[in-house]
N, C-alpha and C positions, 0 to 999 in steps of 0.2 A: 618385696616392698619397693615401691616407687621412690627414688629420688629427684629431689625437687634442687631445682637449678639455685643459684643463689637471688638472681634476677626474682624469680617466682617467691622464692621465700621472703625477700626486702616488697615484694607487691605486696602480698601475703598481710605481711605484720603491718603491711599502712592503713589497709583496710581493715583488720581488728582494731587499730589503735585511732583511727579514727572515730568510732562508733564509742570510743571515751573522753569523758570531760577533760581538758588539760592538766589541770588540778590532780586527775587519778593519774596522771600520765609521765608527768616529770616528776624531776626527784624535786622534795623541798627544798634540796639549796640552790633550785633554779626560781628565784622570783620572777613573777610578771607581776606589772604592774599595767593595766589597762588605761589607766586614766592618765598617767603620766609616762608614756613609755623610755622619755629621758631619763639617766639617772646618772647625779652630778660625782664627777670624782677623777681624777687624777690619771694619767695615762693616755695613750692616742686615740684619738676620735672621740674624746669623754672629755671636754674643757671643763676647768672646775670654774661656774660663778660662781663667788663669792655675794650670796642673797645680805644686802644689809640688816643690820640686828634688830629685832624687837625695842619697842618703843619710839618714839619721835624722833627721826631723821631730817637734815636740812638738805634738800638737793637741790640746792639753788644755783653752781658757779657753771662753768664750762668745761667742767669734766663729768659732768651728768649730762647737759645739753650741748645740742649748736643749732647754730642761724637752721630755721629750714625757710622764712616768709619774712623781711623786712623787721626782723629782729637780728638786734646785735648785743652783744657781750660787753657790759662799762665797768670795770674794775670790780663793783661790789653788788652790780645787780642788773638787769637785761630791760632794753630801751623800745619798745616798741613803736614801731613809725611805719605807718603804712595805710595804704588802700588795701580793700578785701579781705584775704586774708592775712593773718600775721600768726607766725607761728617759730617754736622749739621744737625741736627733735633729738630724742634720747642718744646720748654720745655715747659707744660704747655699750657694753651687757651687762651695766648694775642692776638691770630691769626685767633682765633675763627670769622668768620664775617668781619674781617677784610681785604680793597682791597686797599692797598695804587695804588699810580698813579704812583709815579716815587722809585727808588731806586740811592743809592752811595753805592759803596764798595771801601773802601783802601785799599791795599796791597802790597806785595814787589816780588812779580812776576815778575817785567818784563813789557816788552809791551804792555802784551797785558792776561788775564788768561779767557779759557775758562770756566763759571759758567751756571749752572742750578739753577735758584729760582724753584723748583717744587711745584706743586700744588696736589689735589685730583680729578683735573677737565679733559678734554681732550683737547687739547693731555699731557697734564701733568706737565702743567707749565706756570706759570705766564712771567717768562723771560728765552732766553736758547740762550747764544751768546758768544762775547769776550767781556771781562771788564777791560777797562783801571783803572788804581786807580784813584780815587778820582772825574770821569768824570757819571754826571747824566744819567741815562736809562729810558725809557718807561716800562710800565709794562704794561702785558695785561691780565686781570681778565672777558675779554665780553666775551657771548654766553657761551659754552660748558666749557671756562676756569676758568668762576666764581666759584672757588671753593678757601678753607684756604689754606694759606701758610703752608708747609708740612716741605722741606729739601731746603738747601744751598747746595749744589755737584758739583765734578770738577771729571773728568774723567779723570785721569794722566795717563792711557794706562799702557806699560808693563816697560816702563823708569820710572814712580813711579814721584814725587813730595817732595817738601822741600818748602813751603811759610808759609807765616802768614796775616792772617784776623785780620787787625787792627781797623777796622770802619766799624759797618754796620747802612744806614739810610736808612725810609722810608720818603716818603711825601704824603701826604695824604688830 
């Protein structure tokens, strides 16, 4: 009887073990998870975010956001003043994994203020419309969009901008 190197037998079993589904292949207490291959929890190289709770959140102050475009931070609510663009940018990982369903935004805009909720996903954003104050939106996080909330952006053109961001909610 021929003996087979260890070399040869580890070749061996990759090529049977290949030719099976993963599923047949690990044990069940090895999950994968394909669509999310993050998975949150405690220990090194594993930060636990803490996804905020179900139901309506306020993420309105400057521990959710910072300046990223001629936006600044006024004790109780974010002053927009600018040319082009103007925008927030997500302070910190409370946005990490997180896909709320609807959004409110308050403000003193006017009518009607064109916003971007942007994302990291395609085409680049969970929400991209007009926002009345105080009036709830869909959000959309499916397929290609599933990606963290990134920026808050208003595109004030070459006339520039003057409002204030007095409320921002998710619901979730």
């Amino acid at each position: 009887m021929n003996k087979m190197t260890k070399e040869e037998f580890a070749y061996k079993l990759l090529i049977w073990l290949l030719n099976w589904p993963l599923s047949k292949v690990l044990p069940r207490s090895f999950p994968i998870n394909f669509y999310n291959p993050y998975t949150p929890g405690p220990g090194p190289g594993k930060p636990n975010y803490p996804i905020p709770p179900a139901g309506w959140i306020t993420a309105l102050d400057d521990t959710y956001w910072k300046t990223e475009y001629d936006a600044v931070w006024n004790v109780d609510h974010w002053d927009f003043l600018g040319d082009y663009a103007v925008a927030i940018r997500v302070n910190g990982e409370w946005s990490r994994g997180y896909r709320p369903l609807k959004m409110i935004i308050t403000h003193d805009y006017g009518p009607g203020l064109e916003l971007t909720l942007g994302n990291a996903g395609e085409p680049g954003w969970a929400f991209n419309g007009i926002v009345v104050s105080g009036v709830e939106y869909d959000l959309d996080f499916l397929g290609d969009s599933d990606a963290d909330i990134t920026v808050l952006d208003h595109d004030a053109g070459e006339e520039g901008c003057d409002f204030d961001i007095t409320n921002i909610e998710f619901y979730s």
